[in-house]
N, C-alpha and C positions, 0 to 999 in steps of 0.2 A: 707925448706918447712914447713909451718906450719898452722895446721887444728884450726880450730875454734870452741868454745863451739855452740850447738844449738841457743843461745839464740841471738837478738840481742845485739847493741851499748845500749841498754837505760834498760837492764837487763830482756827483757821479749822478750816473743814467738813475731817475727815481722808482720808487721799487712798484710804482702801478704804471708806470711808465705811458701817463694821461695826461695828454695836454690842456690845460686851463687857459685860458685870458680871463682876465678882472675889467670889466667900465664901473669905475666909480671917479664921479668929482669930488669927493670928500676925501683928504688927504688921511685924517685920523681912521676914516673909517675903510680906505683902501688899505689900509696897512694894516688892519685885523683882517681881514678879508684874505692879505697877502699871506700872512704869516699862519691862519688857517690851514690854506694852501700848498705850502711850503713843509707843515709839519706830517698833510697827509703825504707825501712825498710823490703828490701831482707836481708835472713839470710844466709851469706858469712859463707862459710863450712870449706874453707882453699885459702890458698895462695902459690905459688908455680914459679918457673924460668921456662923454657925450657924442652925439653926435657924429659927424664924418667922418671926426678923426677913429673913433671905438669901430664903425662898419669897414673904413680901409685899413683897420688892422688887423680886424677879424679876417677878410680875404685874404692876404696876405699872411697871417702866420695859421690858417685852417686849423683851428683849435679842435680839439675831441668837444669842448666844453666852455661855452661861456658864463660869467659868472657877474651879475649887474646888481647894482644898487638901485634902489627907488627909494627917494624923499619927497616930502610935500617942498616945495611944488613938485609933482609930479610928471606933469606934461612932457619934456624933455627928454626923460627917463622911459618914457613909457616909448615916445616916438623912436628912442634908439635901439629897445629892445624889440618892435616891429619891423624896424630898418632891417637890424641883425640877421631878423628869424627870415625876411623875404630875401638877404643874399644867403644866406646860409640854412637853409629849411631844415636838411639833414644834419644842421648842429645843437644839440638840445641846450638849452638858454636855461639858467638858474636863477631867479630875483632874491635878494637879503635885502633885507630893511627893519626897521624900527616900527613900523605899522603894520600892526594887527588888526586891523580891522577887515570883515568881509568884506566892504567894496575896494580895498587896497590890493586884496587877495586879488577876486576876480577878473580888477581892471588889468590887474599881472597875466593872468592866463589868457586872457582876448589877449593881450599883444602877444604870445607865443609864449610865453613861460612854460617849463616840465615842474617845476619847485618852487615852493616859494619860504626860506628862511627866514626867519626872528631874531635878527641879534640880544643879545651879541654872539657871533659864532663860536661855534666850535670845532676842533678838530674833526671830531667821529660823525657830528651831523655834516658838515661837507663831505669830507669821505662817502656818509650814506647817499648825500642828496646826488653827487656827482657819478658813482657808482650807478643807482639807481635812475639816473635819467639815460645814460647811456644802456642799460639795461631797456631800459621802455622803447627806445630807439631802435635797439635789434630786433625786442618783438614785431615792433611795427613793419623791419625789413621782411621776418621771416613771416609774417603775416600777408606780406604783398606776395611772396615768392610760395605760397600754401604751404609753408612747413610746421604750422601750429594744425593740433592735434583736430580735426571735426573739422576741415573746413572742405566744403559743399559733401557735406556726408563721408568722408576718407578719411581716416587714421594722418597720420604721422608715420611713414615706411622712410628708414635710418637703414643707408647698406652702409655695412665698416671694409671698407676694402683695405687692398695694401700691394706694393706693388711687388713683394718678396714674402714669404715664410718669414717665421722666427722673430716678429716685429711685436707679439704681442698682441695682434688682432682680435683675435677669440678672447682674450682675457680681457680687454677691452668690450666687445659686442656685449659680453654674458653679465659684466658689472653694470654696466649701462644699463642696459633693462632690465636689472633688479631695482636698481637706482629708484629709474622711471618709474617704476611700479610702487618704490617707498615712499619717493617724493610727491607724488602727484594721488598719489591710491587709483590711477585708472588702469584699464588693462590692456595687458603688454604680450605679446609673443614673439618668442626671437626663434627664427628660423635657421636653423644649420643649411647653407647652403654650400658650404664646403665640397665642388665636387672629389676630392680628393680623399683627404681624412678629416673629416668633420671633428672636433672637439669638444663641442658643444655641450654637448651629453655627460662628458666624463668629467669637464670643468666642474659641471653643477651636481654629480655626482647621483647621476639618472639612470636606469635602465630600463627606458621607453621600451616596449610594443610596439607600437609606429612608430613607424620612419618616414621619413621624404617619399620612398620607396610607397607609400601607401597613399599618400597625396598625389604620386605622378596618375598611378593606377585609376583613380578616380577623375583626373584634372576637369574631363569633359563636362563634368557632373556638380563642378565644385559651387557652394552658396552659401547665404549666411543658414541657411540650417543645417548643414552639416561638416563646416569646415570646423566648430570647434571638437569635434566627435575626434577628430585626427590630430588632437596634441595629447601633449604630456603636460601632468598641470606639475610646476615644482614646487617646495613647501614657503618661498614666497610670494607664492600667488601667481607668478610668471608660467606661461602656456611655453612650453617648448614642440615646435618641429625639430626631431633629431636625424643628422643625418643617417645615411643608412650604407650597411657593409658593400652593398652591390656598387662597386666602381661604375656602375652605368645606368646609375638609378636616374638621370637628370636626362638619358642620350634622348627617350622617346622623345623630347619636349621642344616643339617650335619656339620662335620666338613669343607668337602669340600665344603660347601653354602659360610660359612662367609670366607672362604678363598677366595671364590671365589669374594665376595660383598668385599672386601679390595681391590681385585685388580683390579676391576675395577673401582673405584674411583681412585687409586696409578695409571692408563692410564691416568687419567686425569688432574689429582691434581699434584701440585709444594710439597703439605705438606699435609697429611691428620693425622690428629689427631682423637686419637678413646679415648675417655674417658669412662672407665669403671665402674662395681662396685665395693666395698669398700667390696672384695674380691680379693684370686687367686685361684680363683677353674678354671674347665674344661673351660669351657667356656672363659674368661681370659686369660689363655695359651692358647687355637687358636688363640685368637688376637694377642699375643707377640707372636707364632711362626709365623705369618704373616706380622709382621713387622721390620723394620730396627732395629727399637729405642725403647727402653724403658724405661720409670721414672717412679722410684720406689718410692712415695710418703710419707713421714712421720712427722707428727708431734712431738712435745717434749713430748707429754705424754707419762707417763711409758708403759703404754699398748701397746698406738703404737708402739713405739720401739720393747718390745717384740714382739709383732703379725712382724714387719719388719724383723724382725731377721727369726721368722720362715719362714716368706716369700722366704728369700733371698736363705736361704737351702731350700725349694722347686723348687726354680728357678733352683738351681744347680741341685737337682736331676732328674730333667724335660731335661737336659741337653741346657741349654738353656745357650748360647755362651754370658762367661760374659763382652765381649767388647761390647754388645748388650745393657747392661742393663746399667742403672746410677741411682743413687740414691739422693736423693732431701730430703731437709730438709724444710719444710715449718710450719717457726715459725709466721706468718702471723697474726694468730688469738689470739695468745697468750704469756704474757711478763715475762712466769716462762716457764720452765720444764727441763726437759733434753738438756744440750748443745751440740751444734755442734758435737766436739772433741770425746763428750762422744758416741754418738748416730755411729758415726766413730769409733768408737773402738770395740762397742758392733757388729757392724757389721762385723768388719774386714777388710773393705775397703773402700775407699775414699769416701767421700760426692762430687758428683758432681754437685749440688747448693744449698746457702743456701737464700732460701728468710724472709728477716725479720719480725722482729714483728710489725704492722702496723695497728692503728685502723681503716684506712682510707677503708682497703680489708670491713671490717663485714657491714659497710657504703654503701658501692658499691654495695655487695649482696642485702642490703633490696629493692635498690633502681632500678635494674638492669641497673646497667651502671657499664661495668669493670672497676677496676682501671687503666686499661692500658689506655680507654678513657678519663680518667677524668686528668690523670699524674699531676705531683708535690707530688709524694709521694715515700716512699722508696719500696712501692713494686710497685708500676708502675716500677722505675727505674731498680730495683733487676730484672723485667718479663723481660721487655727489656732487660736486659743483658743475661739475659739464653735465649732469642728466637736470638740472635747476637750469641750468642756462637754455639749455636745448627744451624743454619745457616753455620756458617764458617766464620761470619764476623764481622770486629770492625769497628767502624768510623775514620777516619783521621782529626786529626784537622786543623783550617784553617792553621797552621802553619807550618805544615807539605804541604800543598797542595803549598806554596813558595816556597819549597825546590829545585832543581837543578832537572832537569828529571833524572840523572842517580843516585839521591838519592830519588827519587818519585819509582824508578823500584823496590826497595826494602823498602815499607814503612813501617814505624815505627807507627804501629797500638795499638791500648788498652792506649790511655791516661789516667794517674792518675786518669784524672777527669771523668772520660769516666763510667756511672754505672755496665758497664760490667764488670769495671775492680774494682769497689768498690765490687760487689757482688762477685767478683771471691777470694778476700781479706778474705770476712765475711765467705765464706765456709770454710775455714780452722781456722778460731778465737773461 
C-alpha cells in the first residue's frame, strides 16, 4: 500500500485539483491506470491491492474518487469494490477492466460502480469517466437538498447575493439565466430584486413596462395565471422582472408577500433567479430563505473577502442550511487581488466557481449584450459551465455518442475540453 504526496507528477498542486486512489493487483496494469491519472493532472492520493488493505486506505486518505480494477477471477475485486462503496458511499467508485462483457458490466454496478472502463485506458476517457461520476454525485446531493429544477412541482429559485456592491453580482445573475435558458431550453426568469438600483434591465439592454413595482401592487392576487402577464420577455427567451425607479417599491411587502411573489413565479418557472443588493440584510435572507440555491458572490478585493466572510457567519447564524448556499469567486473584472485558494481558506470552505478574469465581461456591460450572448470568451465559457453544473448537466462528446448503447447507459460526461470542466479545474487553482 502506498499513499502519495499532495502534489502531482510535475511537482505542483494538479490543475483539477481531484483526488484519485487506484486498487488494482496487477502491477502492469496499475501503472497504466497510474499514469492515465497522472497525465489528467488528478492528484493520485495512494495505491493500494484488494481487500482491507484498498478500504483502510481509502478511509484514510478520503479520495474525491476511486479507481478499481476487476479481472476474472472476479470475486475479490468485486468484494473490495462493495467494501469501498459501504465505507465511503458519498465516494463515487470507477471499475476498468479488460472485460466487456454485460454480466462483467452489471456485476460492477450492483457492487456500487458510477463507470465502468475498457482498457486499455486513456487519458481523456478517465478525465471524462472521473469528471463525470463526481458530477453525478453532486446531482444526486443537490437532488436530496431540491435544488434540481421540478422537484415536487417548484422551479429551481438561484438568489445571487453579495455581501458588498461592485462584486459583479448582476453580471453574474443576468449571464446565468441566459446560460440556463441555452443550456437546458427550459424557462427561466430572473427577478431584479435589487432594492436599491436594480441593473438588470440595463445589462440586458431592456426597457420594461413592468416593474417589480407592478408585481408588489398585485402580490395578493398573484398565480400561475397571471404571473407571466408581469415580465419582460428578452430576445433569448429569458422573462425579466425589472426592478423599478420607486426606491420603495419592495416597503409594502411582509415577509410573507416576497415569500409569497417567489413562489409563484417557482409554479411557473424551470429556474427563477432573484438577483439582489450588494447586501445581506432582512430583506436578502427572505429571499435565501425562499429559495433552493444560493451564490454567494465575491470578488478578489480585500474588502470583499472580508465583508464575505462576515457574510458567511451571518448566513450560519440565520441558520441557513449550508448545502443551500455556494460560494462563487468572480475575478471577471479584475487581473490582481486575492486568490482563489486564498479566499477558500479565509472562508473555510469550498469555492464552488471560480469565473475568471476577462476584459471581455466590463465590454459587454457598456454595451448590453451579455457575454454569454456574444461567447468566445473565457467567461462566456466559465457561465456556461456553472449554469451546466448548477443544471445537473455536461455535454457528451460526439465520440462518446459512437459508443455501444450499453456504454451510452452509463456516459462518460465533463470532457477535458468541455468549459465546465476547465472552470471546475480553475476553482480549486
Amino acid at each position: 500500500m502506498t499513499t502519495n504526496s499532495p502534489n502531482g507528477a510535475n511537482g505542483h498542486a494538479p490543475a483539477a485539483g481531484l483526488r484519485v486512489l487506484l486498487a488494482d493487483e496487477n502491477p502492469d496494469s496499475r501503472y497504466e491506470a497510474r499514469r492515465a491519472v497522472q497525465r489528467a493532472e488528478f492528484d493520485l492520493v495512494g495505491e493500494s491491492g484488494y481487500g482491507t488493505e484498498a478500504v483502510s486506505l481509502a478511509l484514510e486518505a478520503r479520495p474525491d474518487v476511486v479507481l478499481l480494477s476487476i479481472e476474472e477471477p472476479a470475486a475479490r475485486a468485486l468484494d473490495t469494490a462493495e467494501a469501498i462503496a459501504n465505507a465511503l458511499p458519498e465516494t463515487p467508485l470507477v471499475v476498468y477492466s479488460s472485460l466487456d462483457d454485460a454480466d462483467s458490466i452489471r456485476r460492477a454496478m450492483l457492487m456500487g460502480a458510477r463507470d465502468y472502463l475498457i482498457k486499455p485506458l486513456s487519458t481523456r476517457v478517465v478525465a471524462q469517466s472521473v469528471l463525470g461520476a463526481l458530477s453525478s454525485e453532486e446531482r444526486r446531493h443537490m437532488r436530496r437538498a431540491g435544488q434540481l429544477a421540478s422537484v415536487g412541482g417548484r422551479g429551481t429559485v438561484i438568489t445571487v447575493a453579495g455581501a458588498k456592491g461592485g462584486v459583479g453580482k448582476s453580471v453574474l445573475a443576468v449571464n446565468l439565466a441566459l446560460a440556463l435558458r441555452r443550456e437546458t431550453q427550459r424557462s427561466v426568469v430572473i427577478v431584479d430584486a435589487d432594492t436599491h438600483f436594480g441593473d438588470v434591465a440595463t445589462l440586458l439592454d431592456l426597457h420594461p413596462q413592468l416593474t417589480i413595482s407592478d408585481v408588489v401592487a398585485v402580490r395578493a392576487d398573484l398565480s400561475r395565471a397571471n404571473v407571466r402577464d408581469l415580465t419582460t420577455e428578452h430576445r433569448s427567451g429569458v422573462r425579466v422582472v425589472a426592478a423599478s425607479e420607486d426606491e420603495g417599491a419592495w416597503e409594502p411587502c411582509t415577509v410573507e408577500d416576497i415569500q409569497r411573489i417567489v413562489s409563484a413565479f417557482a409554479q411557473v418557472y424551470d429556474y427563477v433567479v432573484i438577483d439582489t443588493s450588494g447586501a445581506v440584510d432582512r430583506f436578502v435572507r427572505t429571499c435565501i430563505e425562499a429559495s433552493t440555491l444560493t451564490l454567494v458572490v465575491s470578488s478578489g478585493d480585500v474588502s470583499s473577502v472580508r465583508d464575505t466572510v462576515t457574510a458567511s457567519h451571518r448566513l450560519d447564524r440565520w441558520g441557513i442550511p449550508s448545502d443551500r448556499v455556494r460560494y462563487v469567486m468572480n475575478s471577471a473584472g479584475a487581473a490582481r487581488g486575492v486568490s482563489a485558494p486564498d479566499l477558500a481558506h479565509a472562508l473555510g470552505r469550498e469555492l464552488f466557481w471560480v469565473v475568471p478574469y476577462d476584459t471581455q465581461i466590463v465590454e459587454s456591460v457598456q454595451i448590453g449584450v451579455p457575454v454569454i450572448e456574444r461567447g468566445g470568451s473565457k467567461a462566456a465559457d466559465s457561465l456556461v459551465g456553472l449554469a451546466r453544473r448548477i443544471a445537473g448537466r455536461q455535454t457528451v462528446s460526439s465520440d462518446d455518442q459512437r459508443q455501444p448503447f450499453w456504454r451510452r447507459l452509463v456516459p462518460m460526461r465533463g470532457a477535458s475540453d468541455d468549459p465546465a470542466v476547465a472552470s471546475a479545474g480553475e476553482r480549486t487553482n
